[in-house]
Wavefront OBJ file of the C-alpha trace (Angstrom):
o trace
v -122.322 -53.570 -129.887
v -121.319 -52.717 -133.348
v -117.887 -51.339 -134.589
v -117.593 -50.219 -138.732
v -114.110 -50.284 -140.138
v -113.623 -47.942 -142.914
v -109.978 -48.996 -144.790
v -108.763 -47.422 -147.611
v -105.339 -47.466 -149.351
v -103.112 -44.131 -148.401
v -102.819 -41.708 -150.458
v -99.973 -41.988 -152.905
v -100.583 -45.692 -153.092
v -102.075 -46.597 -156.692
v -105.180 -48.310 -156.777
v -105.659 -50.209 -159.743
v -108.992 -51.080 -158.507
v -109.787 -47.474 -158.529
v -108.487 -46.415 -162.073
v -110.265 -49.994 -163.490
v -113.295 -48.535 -162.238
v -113.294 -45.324 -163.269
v -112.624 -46.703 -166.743
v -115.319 -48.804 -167.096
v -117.159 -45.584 -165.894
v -116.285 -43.616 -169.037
v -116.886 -46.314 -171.042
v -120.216 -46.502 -169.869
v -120.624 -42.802 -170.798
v -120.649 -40.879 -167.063
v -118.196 -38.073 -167.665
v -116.551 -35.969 -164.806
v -115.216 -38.755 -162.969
v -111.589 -37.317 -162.448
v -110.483 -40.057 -160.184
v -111.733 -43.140 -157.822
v -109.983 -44.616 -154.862
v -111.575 -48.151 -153.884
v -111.618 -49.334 -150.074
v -113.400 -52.039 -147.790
v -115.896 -51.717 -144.778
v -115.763 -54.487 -142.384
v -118.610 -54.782 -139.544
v -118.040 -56.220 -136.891
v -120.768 -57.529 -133.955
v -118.778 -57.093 -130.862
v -119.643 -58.647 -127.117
v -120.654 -55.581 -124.813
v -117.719 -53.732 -123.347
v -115.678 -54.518 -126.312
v -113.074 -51.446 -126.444
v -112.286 -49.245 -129.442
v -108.422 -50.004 -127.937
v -109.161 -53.765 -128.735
v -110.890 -52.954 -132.261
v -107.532 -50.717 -132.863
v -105.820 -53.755 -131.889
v -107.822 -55.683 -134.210
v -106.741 -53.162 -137.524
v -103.047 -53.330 -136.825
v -102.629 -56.983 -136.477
v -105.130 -58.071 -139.422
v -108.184 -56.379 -140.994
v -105.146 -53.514 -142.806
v -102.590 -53.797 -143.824
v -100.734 -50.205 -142.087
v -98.123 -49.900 -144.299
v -100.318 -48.923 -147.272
v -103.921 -48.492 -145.973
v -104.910 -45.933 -143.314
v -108.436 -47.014 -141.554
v -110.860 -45.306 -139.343
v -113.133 -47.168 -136.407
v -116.540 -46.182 -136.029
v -118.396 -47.445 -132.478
v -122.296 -48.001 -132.342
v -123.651 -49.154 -129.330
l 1 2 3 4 5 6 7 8 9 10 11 12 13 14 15 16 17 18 19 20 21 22 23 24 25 26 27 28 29 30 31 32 33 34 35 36 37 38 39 40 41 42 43 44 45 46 47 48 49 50 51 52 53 54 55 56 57 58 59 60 61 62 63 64 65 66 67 68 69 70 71 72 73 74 75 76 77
């Protein structure tokens, strides 16, 4: 079983990340890039009967940090 963890900072939180690549975008020449927001995905390969309560578990103790990053589980069996 797989689970994908999508984290990205909240919204209102800069991200320098974000503005440092959408700056090197406009140097490069692409236009129309009004804003980026930068995140992480983080796979993981889970036993069989693994719960999405335990992968929740697993994002509020360690892979985000909740006070500035929202994140959002994805289950594939």
């Amino acid at each position: 079983m797989k689970a994908r963890v999508h984290v990205m900072l909240k919204n209102g939180v800069l991200d320098p990340q974000g503005e440092a690549v959408k700056h090197a975008l406009g140097t490069l020449g692409f236009e129309g890039v009004d804003g980026v927001r930068q995140g992480k995905i983080i796979e993981l390969d889970l036993a069989d009967g693994t719960s999405e309560a335990t992968v929740t578990e697993m994002c509020e103790k360690l892979l985000a940090n909740t006070v500035i990053e929202s994140y959002q589980i994805e289950i594939a069996l």
